[in-house]
Structure formats: structure tokens, C-alpha cells
N, C-alpha and C positions, 0 to 999 in steps of 0.2 A: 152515174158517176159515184165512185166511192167516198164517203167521209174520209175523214183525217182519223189514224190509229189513234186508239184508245190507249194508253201502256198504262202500265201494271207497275208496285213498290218491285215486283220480281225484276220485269223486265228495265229499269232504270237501275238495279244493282247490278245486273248481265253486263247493261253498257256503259255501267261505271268499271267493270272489271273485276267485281265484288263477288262471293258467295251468295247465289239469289235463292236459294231455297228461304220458306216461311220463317224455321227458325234460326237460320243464322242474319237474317235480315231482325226479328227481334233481339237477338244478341246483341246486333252493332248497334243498333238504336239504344239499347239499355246500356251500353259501353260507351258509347259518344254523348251523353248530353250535353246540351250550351247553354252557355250562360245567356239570360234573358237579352243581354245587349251583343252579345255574340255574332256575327256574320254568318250564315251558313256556308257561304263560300271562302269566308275565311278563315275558318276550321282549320288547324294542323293535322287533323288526321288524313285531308285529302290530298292527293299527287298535285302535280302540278295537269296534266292532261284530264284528272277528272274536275278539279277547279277550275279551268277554261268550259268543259262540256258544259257547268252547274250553270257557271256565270252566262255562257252565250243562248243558252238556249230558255233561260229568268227573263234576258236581254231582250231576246228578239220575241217572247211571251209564245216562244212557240210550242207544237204539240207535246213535250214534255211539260210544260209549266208545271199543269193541275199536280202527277203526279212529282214532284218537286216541291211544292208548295206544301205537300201532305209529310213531303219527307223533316221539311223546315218546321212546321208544327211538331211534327214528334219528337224532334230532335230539341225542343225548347217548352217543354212539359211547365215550365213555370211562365212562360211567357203572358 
């Protein structure tokens, strides 16, 4: 039986709809920071479709989480 995918900051900017190459993925991360008390899903810079993906899949801790969690840390550099 196969494990559960592994995904990648790439492939979680694919299925946000985002530019997933390396460096426009540090682009947005250097363009977005939050404020230490900031919600990551309650960012203004995301749609309303990619804040449901962020929030449901935080929710349900499923196989996005890890790579989510890595996205939330970079995005809150002073946290």
C-alpha cells in the first residue's frame, strides 16, 4: 500500500493557483509578511477559494498540513 503524498512549497503554490517556481515562491514570501499576530488564513492577499483550501485542509490536519505549516512560519519571520 502506498503512503500518503509528500507535497512540496512548489506543489502547494500549483494548487493554490500561484506561480510555483523556486523563485517566485521566495518573491511572494518576501512580498507577504505577517504580522506576528496575523492569521495566515486571514491574509488579504488570498482569494476567497485559496482561504477555504488553506483553512480546510489546517482543519482536517491533512496531508497538506506539514507543507502549510512551513508556508505559516515563513510568512511570520518575527513570530
Amino acid at each position: 500500500m502506498l503512503g500518503e503524498p509528500e507535497y512540496t512549497m512548489n506543489d502547494l503554490f500549483a494548487q493554490l493557483g500561484l506561480e510555483s517556481s523556486d523563485e517566485a515562491i521566495e518573491q511572494f514570501i518576501a512580498e507577504h509578511q505577517l504580522d506576528k499576530d496575523e492569521e495566515l488564513i486571514d491574509a488579504d492577499f488570498w482569494n476567497e477559494k485559496q482561504r477555504m483550501f488553506l483553512k480546510e485542509e489546517w482543519q482536517l490536519d491533512a496531508v497538506w498540513v506539514e507543507v502549510i505549516d512551513e508556508l505559516n512560519v515563513r510568512l511570520h519571520p518575527d513570530a
